[in-house]
Residue frames as a rotation matrix with the C-alpha (Angstrom) as fourth column:
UNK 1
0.901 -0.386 0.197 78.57
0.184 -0.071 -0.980 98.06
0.392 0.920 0.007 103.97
UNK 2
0.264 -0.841 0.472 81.61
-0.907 -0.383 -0.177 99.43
0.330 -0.381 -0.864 106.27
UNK 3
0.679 0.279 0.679 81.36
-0.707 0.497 0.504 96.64
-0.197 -0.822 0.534 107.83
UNK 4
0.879 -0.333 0.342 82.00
0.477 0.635 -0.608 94.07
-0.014 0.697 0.717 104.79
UNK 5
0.770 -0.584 0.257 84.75
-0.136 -0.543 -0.828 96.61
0.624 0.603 -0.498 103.70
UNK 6
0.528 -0.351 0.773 86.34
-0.797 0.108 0.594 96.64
-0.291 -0.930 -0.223 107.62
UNK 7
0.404 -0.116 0.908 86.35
-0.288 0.925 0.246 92.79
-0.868 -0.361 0.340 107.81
UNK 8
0.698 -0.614 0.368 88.13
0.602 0.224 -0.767 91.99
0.388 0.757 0.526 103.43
UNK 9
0.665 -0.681 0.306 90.55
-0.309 -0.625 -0.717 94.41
0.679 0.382 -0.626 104.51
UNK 10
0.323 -0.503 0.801 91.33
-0.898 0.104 0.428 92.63
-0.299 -0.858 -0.418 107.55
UNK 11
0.844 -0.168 0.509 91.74
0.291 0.941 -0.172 89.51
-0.450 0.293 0.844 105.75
UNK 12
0.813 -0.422 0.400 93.66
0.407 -0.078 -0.910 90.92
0.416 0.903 0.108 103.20
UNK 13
-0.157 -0.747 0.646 96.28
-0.947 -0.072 -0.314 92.44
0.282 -0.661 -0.696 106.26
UNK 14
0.514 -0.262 0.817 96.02
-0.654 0.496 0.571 89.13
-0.555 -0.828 0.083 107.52
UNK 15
0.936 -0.165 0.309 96.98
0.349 0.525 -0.776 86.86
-0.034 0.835 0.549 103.97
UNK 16
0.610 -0.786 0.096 99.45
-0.418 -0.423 -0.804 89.42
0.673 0.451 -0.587 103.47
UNK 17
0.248 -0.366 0.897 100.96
-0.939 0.138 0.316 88.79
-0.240 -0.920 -0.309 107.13
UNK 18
0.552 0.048 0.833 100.93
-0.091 0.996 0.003 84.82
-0.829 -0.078 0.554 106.49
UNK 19
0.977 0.083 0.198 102.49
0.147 0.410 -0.900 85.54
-0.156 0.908 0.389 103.22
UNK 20
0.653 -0.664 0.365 105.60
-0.447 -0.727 -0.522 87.49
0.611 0.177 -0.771 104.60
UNK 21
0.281 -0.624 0.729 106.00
-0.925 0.025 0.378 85.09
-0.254 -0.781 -0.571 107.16
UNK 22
0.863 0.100 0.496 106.07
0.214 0.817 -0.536 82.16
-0.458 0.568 0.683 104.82
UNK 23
0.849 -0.434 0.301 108.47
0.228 -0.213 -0.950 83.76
0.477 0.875 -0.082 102.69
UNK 24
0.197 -0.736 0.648 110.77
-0.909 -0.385 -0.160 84.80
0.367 -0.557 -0.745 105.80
UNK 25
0.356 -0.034 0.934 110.50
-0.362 0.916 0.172 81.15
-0.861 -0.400 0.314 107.22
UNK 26
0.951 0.066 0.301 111.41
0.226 0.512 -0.829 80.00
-0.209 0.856 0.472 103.58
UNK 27
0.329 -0.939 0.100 114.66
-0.260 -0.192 -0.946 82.28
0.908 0.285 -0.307 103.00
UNK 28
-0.041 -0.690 0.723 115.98
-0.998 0.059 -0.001 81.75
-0.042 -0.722 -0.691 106.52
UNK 29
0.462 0.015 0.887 115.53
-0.191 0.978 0.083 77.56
-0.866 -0.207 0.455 106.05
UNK 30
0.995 -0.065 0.071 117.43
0.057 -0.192 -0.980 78.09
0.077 0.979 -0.187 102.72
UNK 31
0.069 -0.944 0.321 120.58
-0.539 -0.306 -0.784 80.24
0.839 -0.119 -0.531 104.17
């Protein structure tokens, strides 16, 4: 059970991560 919990939360820090750098790679190819 920790395990499972461990390993969605690391996705979910990693999605986020991919999503901030999308969005920084987006506004700086904009300006």
């Amino acid at each position: 059970m920790m395990m499972m919990m461990m390993m969605m939360m690391m996705m979910m820090m990693m999605m986020m991560m991919m999503m901030m750098m999308m969005m920084i790679n987006f506004i700086v190819s904009n300006f």
